[in-house]
Each structure stands twice: as structure tokens, then as C-alpha cells.
C-alpha positions as CSV (number, residue, x, y, z in Angstrom):
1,X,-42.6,38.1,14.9
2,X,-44.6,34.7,15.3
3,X,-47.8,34.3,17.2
4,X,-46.5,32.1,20.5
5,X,-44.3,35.2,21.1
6,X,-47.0,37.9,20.5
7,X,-49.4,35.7,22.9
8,X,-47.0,35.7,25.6
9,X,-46.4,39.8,25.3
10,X,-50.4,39.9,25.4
11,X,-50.0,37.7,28.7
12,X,-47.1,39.3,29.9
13,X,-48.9,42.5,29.9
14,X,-52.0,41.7,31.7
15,X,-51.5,43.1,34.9
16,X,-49.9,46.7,33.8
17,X,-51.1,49.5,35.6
18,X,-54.1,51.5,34.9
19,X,-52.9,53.9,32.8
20,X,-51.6,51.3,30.3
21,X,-55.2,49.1,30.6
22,X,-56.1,51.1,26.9
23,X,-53.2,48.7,25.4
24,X,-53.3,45.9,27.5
25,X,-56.8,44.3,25.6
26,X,-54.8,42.3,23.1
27,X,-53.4,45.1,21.1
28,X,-50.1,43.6,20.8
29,X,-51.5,41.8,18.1
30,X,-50.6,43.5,15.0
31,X,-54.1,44.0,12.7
32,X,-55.8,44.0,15.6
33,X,-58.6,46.5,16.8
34,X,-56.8,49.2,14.5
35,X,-52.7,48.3,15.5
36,X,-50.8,49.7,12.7
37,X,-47.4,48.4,12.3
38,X,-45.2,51.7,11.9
39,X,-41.7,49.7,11.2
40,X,-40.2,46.0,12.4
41,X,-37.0,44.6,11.9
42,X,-34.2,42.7,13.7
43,X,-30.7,44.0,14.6
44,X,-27.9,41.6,14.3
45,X,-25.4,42.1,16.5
46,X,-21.9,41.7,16.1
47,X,-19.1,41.3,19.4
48,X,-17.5,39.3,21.9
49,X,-19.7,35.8,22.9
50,X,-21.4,37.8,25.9
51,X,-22.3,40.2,23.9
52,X,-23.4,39.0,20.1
53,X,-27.1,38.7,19.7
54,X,-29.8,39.5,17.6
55,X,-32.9,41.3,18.8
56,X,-36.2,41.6,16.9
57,X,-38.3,44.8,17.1
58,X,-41.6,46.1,16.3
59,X,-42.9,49.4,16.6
60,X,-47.2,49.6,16.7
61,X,-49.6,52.6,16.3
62,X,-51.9,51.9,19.0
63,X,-55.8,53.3,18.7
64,X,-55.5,55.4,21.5
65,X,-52.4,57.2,19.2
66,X,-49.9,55.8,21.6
67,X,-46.6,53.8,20.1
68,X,-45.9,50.4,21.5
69,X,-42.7,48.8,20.9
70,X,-41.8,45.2,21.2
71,X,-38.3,43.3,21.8
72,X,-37.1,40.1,21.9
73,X,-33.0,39.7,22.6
74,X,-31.7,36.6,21.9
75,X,-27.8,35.8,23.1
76,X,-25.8,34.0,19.9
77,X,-24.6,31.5,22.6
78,X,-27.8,30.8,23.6
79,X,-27.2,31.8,27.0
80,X,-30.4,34.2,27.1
81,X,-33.7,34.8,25.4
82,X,-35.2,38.2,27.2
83,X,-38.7,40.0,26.2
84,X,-39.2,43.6,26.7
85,X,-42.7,46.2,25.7
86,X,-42.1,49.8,26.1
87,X,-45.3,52.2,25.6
88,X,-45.6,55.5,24.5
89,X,-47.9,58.5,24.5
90,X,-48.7,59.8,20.8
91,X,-45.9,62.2,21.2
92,X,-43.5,59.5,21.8
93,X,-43.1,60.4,25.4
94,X,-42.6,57.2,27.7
95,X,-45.3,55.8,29.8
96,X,-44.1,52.6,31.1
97,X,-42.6,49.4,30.3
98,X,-42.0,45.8,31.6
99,X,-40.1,43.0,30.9
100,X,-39.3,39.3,31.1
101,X,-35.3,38.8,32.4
102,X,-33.5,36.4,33.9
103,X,-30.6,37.4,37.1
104,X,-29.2,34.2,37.5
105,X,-31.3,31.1,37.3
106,X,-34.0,33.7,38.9
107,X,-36.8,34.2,35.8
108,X,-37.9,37.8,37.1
109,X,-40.7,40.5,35.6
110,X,-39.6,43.7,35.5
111,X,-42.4,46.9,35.2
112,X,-41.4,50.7,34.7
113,X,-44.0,53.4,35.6
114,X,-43.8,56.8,34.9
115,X,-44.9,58.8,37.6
116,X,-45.0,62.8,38.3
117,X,-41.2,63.6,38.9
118,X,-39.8,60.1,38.2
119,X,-39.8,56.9,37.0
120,X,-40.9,54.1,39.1
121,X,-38.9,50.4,38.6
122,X,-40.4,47.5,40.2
123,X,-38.6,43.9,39.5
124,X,-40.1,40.6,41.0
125,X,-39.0,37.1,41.1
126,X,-39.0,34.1,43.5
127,X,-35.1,35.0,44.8
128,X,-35.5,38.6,44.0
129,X,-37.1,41.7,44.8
130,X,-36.2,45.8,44.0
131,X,-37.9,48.8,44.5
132,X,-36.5,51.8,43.1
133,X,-37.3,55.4,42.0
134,X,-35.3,57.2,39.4
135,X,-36.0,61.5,39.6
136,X,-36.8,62.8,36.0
137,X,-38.4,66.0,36.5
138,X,-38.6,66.8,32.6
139,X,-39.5,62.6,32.2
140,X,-36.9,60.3,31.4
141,X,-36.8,57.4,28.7
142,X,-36.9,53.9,29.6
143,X,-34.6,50.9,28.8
144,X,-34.1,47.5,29.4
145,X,-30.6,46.2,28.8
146,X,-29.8,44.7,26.4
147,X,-32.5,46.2,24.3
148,X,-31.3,48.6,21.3
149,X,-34.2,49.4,19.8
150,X,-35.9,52.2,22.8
151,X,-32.7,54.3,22.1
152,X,-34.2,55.2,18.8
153,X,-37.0,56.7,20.3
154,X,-34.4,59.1,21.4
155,X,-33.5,60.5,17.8
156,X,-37.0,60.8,17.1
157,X,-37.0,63.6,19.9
158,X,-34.0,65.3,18.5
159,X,-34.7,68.6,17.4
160,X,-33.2,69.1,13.6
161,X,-33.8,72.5,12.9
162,X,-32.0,73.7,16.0
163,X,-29.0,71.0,15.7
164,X,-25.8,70.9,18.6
165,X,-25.9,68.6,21.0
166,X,-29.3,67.5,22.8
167,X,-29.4,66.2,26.0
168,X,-31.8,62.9,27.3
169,X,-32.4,61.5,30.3
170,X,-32.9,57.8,31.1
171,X,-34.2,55.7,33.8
172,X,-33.2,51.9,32.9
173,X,-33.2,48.3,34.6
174,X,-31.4,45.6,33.0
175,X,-33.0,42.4,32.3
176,X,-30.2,39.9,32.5
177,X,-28.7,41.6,35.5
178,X,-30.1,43.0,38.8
179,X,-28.3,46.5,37.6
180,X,-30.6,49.4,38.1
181,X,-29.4,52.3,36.5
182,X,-28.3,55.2,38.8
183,X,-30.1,58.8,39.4
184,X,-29.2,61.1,36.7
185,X,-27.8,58.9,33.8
186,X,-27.8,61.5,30.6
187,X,-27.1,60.7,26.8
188,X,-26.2,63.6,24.5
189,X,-27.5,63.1,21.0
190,X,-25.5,65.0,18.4
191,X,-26.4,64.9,14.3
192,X,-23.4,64.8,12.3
193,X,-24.7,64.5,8.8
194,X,-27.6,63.5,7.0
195,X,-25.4,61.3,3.8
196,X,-27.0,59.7,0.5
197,X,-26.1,56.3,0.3
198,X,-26.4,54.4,-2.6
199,X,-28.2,50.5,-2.6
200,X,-26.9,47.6,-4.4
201,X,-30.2,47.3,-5.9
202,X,-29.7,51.2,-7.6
203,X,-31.5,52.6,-5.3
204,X,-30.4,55.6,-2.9
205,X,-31.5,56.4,0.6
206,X,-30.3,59.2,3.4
207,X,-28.7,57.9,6.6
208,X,-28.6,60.6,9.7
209,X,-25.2,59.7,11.1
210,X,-25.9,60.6,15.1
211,X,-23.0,60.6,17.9
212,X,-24.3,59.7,21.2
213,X,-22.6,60.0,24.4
214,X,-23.9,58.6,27.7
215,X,-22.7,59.7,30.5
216,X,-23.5,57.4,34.0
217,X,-23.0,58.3,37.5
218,X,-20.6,55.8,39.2
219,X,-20.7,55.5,43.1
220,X,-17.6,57.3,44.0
221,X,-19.0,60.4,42.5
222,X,-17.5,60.1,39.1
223,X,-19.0,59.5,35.2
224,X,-18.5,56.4,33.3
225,X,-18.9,57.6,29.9
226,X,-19.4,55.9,26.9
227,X,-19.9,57.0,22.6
228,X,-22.3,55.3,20.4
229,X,-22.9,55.9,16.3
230,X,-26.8,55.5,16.1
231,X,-28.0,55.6,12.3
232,X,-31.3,55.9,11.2
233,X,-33.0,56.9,7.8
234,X,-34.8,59.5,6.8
235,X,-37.5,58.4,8.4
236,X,-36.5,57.8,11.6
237,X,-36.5,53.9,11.4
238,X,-33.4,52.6,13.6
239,X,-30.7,51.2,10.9
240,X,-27.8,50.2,13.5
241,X,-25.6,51.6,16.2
242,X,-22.3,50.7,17.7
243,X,-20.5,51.6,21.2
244,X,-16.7,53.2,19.9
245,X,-15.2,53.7,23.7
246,X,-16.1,53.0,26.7
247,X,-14.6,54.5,29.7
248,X,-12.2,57.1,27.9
249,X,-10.9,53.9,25.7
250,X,-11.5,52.3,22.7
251,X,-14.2,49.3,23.0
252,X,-13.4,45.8,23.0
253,X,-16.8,44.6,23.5
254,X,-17.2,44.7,19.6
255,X,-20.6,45.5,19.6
256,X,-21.9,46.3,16.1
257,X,-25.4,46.4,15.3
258,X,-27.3,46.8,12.0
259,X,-30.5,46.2,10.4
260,X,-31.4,42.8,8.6
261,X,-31.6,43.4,4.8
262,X,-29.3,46.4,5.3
263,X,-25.2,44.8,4.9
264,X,-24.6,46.9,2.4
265,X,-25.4,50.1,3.8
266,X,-23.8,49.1,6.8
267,X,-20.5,47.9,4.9
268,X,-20.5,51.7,3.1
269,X,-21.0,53.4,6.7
270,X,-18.2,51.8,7.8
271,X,-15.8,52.3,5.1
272,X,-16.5,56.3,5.2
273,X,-15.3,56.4,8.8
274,X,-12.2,54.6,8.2
């Protein structure tokens, strides 16, 4: 991640509320007063032209223990560049996040608080303006759309040792859209296997194979639902995800995901589900 776009999270993030002033002091700065980088990477993703991108991540071990994570989503058309920081506790719970969109040609900031109960979304630009409140009472993860990377904070949280299906809560506001999500949007997280996969290079690593399924509340009282494959590795470091069906039906968005440096695992993931 180059400097000019580490500087402008560091600016970005200098008017987050008090409970995030601990990481606002220029500790997006990897190396700096004791950041660790934990893992960084970029997703390329494969789909349609409104949906291929690539987005760069970058999770940080803060002093304070806390987890910050960085994304940048850049559109393959070129349409769209969009900024996003999400901060955790040490426990990887969210705190709050903000972000840099764009809803039109209106540039707007975006800032997610978490709050006792709920999650607090506040977006401001010069046409636009929304207020909202999400209930979480057990706390909810955050997202920006089109952000990938936050839903692998989700796995972290899934418990191994008792397995099934684990429900999450999310609050979310998307960044190239004014879309806020609605009250109540769920994912259930589900571990299929944990597979050795073999590298080109002759080395072998384990993949956890997870089934998502998010399940959002639609205005006339109904679900739209959706199924993901999320992969990570043994060490919980986001390898790649795709959306299957949307709606009850098979996808045509295309969207296919995986981690830089990582084809070959990919190709093999693919191939065993065929």
C-alpha cells in the first residue's frame, strides 16, 4: 500500500470519535509507534463490468491491542476508487468505521459508531445527508460495500470446536450507493471442511472451505437471500470468496474473488466443486 494512500487514511480519520482518538495519532502508518502488520494482500475480482475490481487490504495490530483494517476498492472500469478503515477491539469485536464513497457525482464520508444496543451510521456530503441507527443488541459487524475484506473478520469469530451453522449480524452502508442496510440483516457462517491443498511450488497448505448465507430484510416483509464460499487458511487470512445465488437463483454477477499470489489454489478450489 503506498504512502499518498496511507496519508490520506491518516487524514481521513482525523475527526473519528473519541473512542477511536487511541488510533487516530498516525497509526495507520505501518512501523509506526508499534503497528504490526498482521496480513495484507489484494483480492482480484472477477465479474460482470460493474462489478470486477480489485481491492487492496491490510490488517494492523494496533498498541492499544485493537485491529485496524484498511481498504481500498478500485472498479476495473475505472468508474470508482472507494477508501474504507474499520477498527476493532483486541477481540476482534467492531468499534467503528468510516469511509470515503462516492453516490453519484456527490464525494461523501461515511462514519460507523458502535454504540450500546446499535450501530450508529452517519454519511455526509455536499448533496447528501443520512442518519441512521441499526439495533444490534449482541453488536453487529460493520461493512462498507463493496469491501470484501471485513467479512473475514466474521470467520475469525466462528466457533470451530462447536461447528453447525453460526449466526452474525451486520450493520452496513455502501459507499458507491446511498443503500443503508436494513434492521436485522443476518449471515450464517457454516465450515464445510478444512482440505490440504497442494502449491505449485511443492508446498501444501489447509484451506477452511466456509458456506455463508446472508439473509436481508426487504421492505415488503420478505428475505432477499444470498450464498457466498469464503476461504481462508489455516490461519485465518482471507484467501477468496464468491456469491453462488442470489435471490433463490444462480448468480450472474460473476463475482469471483481470490488472493494475489494464490491462482493456483484458487484454480484447485474450483475444480473440486465442479
Amino acid at each position: 500500500m503506498n504512502l499518498k494512500y496511507r496519508l490520506a487514511m491518516v487524514a481521513m480519520t482525523a475527526t473519528l470519535a473519541a473512542p477511536l482518538a487511541v488510533a487516530d495519532d498516525g497509526l495507520t502508518l505501518a512501523g509506526v509507534k508499534g503497528v504490526k502488520v498482521l496480513d495484507s494482500g489484494t483480492f482480484v475480482v472477477a465479474g460482470l463490468p460493474p462489478f470486477a475490481r480489485t481491492e487492496t487490504f491490510e490488517f494492523l495490530r494496533r498498541p492499544d491491542g485493537g485491529v485496524t483494517l484498511l481498504s481500498a476498492t478500485t472498479m476495473t472500469d475505472g468508474a470508482l476508487r472507494v477508501q474504507a478503515r474499520y477498527d476493532y477491539d483486541a477481540a476482534w469485536k467492531a468499534v467503528a468505521a468510516t469511509g470515503r464513497g462516492l453516490y453519484e457525482d456527490d464525494p461523501v464520508r461515511i462514519d460507523m459508531q458502535a454504540k450500546p444496543g446499535a450501530v450508529a451510521i452517519r454519511v455526509r456530503g455536499e448533496k447528501t445527508a443520512i442518519d441512521a441507527e441499526i439495533p444490534c443488541a449482541e453488536g453487529c459487524f460493520m461493512d462498507m460495500a463493496p469491501s470484501g475484506a471485513p467479512m473475514f473478520v466474521m470467520t475469525r469469530h466462528y466457533d470451530r470446536a462447536k461447528g453447525g451453522v453460526q449466526a452474525f449480524q451486520w450493520a452496513a452502508q455502501d459507499l458507491p450507493r446511498p443503500v443503508t442496510s436494513p434492521d436485522n440483516q443476518r449471515a450464517a457462517l457454516r465450515l464445510r471442511r478444512e482440505v490440504p491443498v497442494k502449491r505449485a511450488d511443492g508446498s501444501t497448505m489447509t484451506i477452511r472451505d466456509f458456506e455463508m448465507i446472508e439473509r436481508i430484510p426487504t421492505p415488503d416483509g420478505g428475505v432477499f437471500v444470498m450464498e457466498f464460499d469464503l476461504w481462508t487458511d489455516d490461519a485465518d487470512r482471507p484467501m477468496g470468496y464468491r456469491i453462488n445465488s442470489t435471490g433463490g437463483k444462480p448468480s450472474t454477477s460473476g463475482v469471483f474473488g481470490f488472493r494475489q499470489g494464490y491462482e493456483d489454489v484458487r484454480d484447485q478450489l474450483v475444480a473440486a466443486k465442479r
